[in-house]
N, C-alpha and C positions, 0 to 999 in steps of 0.2 A: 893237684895233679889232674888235666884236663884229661886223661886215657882212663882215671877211674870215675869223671863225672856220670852221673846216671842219668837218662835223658826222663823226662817226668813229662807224659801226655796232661793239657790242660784237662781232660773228661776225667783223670783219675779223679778219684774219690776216697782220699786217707781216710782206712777202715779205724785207725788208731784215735783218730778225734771221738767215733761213738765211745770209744772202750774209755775213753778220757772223763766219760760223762760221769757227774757225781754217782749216780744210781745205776747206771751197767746200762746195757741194753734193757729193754720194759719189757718184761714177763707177758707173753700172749697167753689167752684165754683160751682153749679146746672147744670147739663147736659142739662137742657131745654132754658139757660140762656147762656149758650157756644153755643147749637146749631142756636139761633136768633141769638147772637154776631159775630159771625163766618160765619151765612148769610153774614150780611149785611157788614161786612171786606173783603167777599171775591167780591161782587160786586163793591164798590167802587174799591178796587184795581188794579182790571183787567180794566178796564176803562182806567183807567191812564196807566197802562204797556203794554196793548197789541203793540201797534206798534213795539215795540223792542222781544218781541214774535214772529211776524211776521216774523221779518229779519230772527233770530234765525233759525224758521223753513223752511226759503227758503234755506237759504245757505244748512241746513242741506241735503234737497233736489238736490241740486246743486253738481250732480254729477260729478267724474272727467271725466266717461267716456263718457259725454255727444256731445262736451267738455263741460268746466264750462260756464253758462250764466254772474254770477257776479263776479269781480273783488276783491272785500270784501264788507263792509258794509254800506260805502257811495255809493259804486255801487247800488246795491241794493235798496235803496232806493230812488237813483234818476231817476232809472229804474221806477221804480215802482210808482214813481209819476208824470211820465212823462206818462207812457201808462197809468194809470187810476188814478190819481189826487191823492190829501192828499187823499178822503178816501177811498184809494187802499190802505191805511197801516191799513183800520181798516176790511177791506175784511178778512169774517171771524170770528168776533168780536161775533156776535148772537150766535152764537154755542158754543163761550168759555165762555159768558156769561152764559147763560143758565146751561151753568155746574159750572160754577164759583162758582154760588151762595149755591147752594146743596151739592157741594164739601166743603170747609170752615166750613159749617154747622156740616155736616159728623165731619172731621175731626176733631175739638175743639169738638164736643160733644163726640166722641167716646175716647178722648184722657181724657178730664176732666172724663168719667163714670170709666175708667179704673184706671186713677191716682188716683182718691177716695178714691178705694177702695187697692190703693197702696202705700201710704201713710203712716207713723210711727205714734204714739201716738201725737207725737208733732205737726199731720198734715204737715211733712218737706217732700218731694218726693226726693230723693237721684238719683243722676247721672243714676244709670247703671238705676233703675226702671224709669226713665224719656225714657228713650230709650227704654225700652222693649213698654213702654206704645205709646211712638211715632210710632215705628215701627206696632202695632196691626191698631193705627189711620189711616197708611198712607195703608194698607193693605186693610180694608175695605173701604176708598175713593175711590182705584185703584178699586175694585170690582163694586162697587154698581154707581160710577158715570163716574171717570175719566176714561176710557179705552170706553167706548161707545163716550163720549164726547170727547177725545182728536183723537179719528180715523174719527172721524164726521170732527175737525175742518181741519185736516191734510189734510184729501181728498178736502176739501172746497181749501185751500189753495193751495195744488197743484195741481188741475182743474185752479186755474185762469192762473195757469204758463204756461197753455197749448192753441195749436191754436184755440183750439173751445171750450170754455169752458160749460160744459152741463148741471150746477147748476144754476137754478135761483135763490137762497135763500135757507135758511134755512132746513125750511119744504120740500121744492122740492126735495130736497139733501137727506135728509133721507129717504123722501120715494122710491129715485130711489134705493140708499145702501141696501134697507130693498129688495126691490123690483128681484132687480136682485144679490144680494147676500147671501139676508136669514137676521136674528137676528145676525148671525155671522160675517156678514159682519161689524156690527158695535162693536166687539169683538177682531178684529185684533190685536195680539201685547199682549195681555192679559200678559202673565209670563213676559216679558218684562216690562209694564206700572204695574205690582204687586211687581216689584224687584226694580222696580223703588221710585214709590212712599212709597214702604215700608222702604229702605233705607235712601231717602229722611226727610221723615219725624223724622228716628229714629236718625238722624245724627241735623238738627235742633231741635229738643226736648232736645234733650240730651245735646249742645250747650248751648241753653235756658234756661235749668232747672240746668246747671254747673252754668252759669253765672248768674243769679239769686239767688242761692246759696251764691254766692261768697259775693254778692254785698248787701243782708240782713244780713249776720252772725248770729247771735244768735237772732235778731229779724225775725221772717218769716211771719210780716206784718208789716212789713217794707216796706212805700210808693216807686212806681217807679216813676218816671217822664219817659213821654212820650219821650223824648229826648236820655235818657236812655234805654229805653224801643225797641227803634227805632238802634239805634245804636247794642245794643243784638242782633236784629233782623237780620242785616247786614250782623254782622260775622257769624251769623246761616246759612241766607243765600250764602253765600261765601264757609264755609265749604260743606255744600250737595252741591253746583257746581264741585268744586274741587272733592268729592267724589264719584260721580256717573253721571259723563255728557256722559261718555260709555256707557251707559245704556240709556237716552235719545238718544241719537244719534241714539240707534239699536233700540228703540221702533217707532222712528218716522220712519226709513226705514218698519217698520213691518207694519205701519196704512198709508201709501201710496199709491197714486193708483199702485205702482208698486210693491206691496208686493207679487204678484204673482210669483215674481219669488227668494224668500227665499220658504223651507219648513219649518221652525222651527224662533226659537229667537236665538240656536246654529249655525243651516246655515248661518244664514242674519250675522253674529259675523265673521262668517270664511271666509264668500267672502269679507267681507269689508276689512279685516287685507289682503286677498290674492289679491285684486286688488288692493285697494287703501292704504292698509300700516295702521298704529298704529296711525297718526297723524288723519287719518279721523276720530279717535272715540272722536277729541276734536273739530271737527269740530263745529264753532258758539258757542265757551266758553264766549268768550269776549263781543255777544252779550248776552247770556244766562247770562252770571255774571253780568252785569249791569240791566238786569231783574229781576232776582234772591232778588239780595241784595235791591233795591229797594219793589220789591213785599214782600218778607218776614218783612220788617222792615214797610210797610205800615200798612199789615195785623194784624201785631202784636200790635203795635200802635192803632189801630182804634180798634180789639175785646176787647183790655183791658181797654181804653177808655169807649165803650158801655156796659162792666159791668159793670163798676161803675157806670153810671148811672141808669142801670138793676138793682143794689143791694139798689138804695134810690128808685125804687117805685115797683117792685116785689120779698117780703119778703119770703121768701124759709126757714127760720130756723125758 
């Protein structure tokens, strides 16, 4: 009967195919509920990682022109537990702490607000929007925490390499930075720690949200196992090392006491390639990557963990 045909515009979009899908529509994640879980992943993590952080950012300090102090990375650390004990590997630790936790927070919450609302009918987040969404995350961490907090830790760290060290802790430390530097002082490295973390993140998200993908198919609440989950985490980890440790390397030159003598994130780039060659921009990969892979696959593990428990006693739908 052509008077009961229904005319069907080609733009529809049958809502009835998501509802068709094995596993429903995908359960969204509350940004208030990312931001607690994303605390608390990113404190426990750094606890457990920091020492190999440590090394990472002395060698990275460990100039050639100095000459070099460490050997590699057993040097380094038997260096350093010889002049101030085991916890002379956690020298330092306050200040990354302190940011740890806000950062994480930052992070999964600005990353879950964004994917939201980034999202298809089916609730599925697709590869490339998983990365535009990582990349906005790691932009605003780099803003609002990490770059005040990783120039704090950096100077903390390299004062102790030095013959008189002038930090008593923490708070002493910022106020002297604040004191005889300005706000800016704790600022150092900025386009550097925003090219950083913003690539970082957009290179693990994007990783995570492939493989994730991969591994529910056509159901997209489809359970993870933590094992699984951890493992993802790894390679996420691994890729952002591999993709941008040129970029760490120049921001930690940038947030050193010796940053006075780059004028830019481009200068600090062109003396390092003109004195010390292409190889210093890998300088502390291999502790960085056993960081890396570790801390990304803890954090991941532990925030996805703490949802689930967040999603059986605070009810957001």
């Amino acid at each position: 009967m052509e008077g009961n045909r229904q005319l069907i515009s080609p733009f529809h979009r049958p809502r009835c195919l998501a509802a068709a899908a094995p596993g429903g529509k995908a359960k969204l994640t509350h940004p208030g509920k990312a931001i607690l879980a994303g605390g608390i992943a990113g404190g426990i993590e750094i606890c457990i990682t920091f020492p190999t952080e440590y090394v990472k950012t002395q060698l990275q300090l460990d100039e050639k022109a100095n000459p070099p102090k460490y050997r590699g990375i057993g040097d380094c650390v038997k260096q350093t537990v010889q002049g101030h004990g085991v916890r002379g590997l956690y020298r330092g630790l306050s200040s990354l702490l302190y940011g740890s936790i806000p950062k994480s927070a930052v992070r999964f919450g600005v990353f879950e607000y964004l994917s939201n609302h980034a999202r298809d009918e089916a609730g599925k987040l697709n590869s490339t929007r998983g990365l535009l969404c990582g990349l906005g995350a790691g932009v605003m961490e780099a803003v609002v925490i990490v770059c005040p907090m990783e120039t704090v830790k950096v100077k903390f760290i390299h004062d102790q390499s030095s013959a008189n060290p002038k930090y008593r802790g923490f708070y002493h430390g910022v106020r002297e930075i604040i004191r005889t530097q300005g706000i800016k002082g704790t600022y150092q490295g900025l386009t550097a720690t925003v090219l950083k973390q913003g690539s970082n993140q957009a290179i693990r998200f994007y990783v995570m949200t492939s493989l994730r993908n991969w591994y529910k198919g056509d159901n997209p609440n489809k359970a993870i196992n933590p094992v699984v989950t951890g493992t993802f985490g790894a390679v996420a980890g691994a890729a952002s090392v591999f993709g941008n440790t040129p970029l760490d390397v120049i921001k930690t030159r940038m947030q050193g006491l010796e940053a006075h003598k780059y004028k830019s994130t481009l200068d600090c780039a062109l003396k390092i390639m003109r004195h010390e060659g292409v190889r210093a921009f890998y300088k502390g990969t291999v502790p960085r990557l056993g960081r890396v892979c570790l801390d990304v696959a803890i954090v991941f593990i532990i925030y996805e963990e703490v949802v689930k428990v967040l999603n059986t006693v605070w009810k957001t739908e």
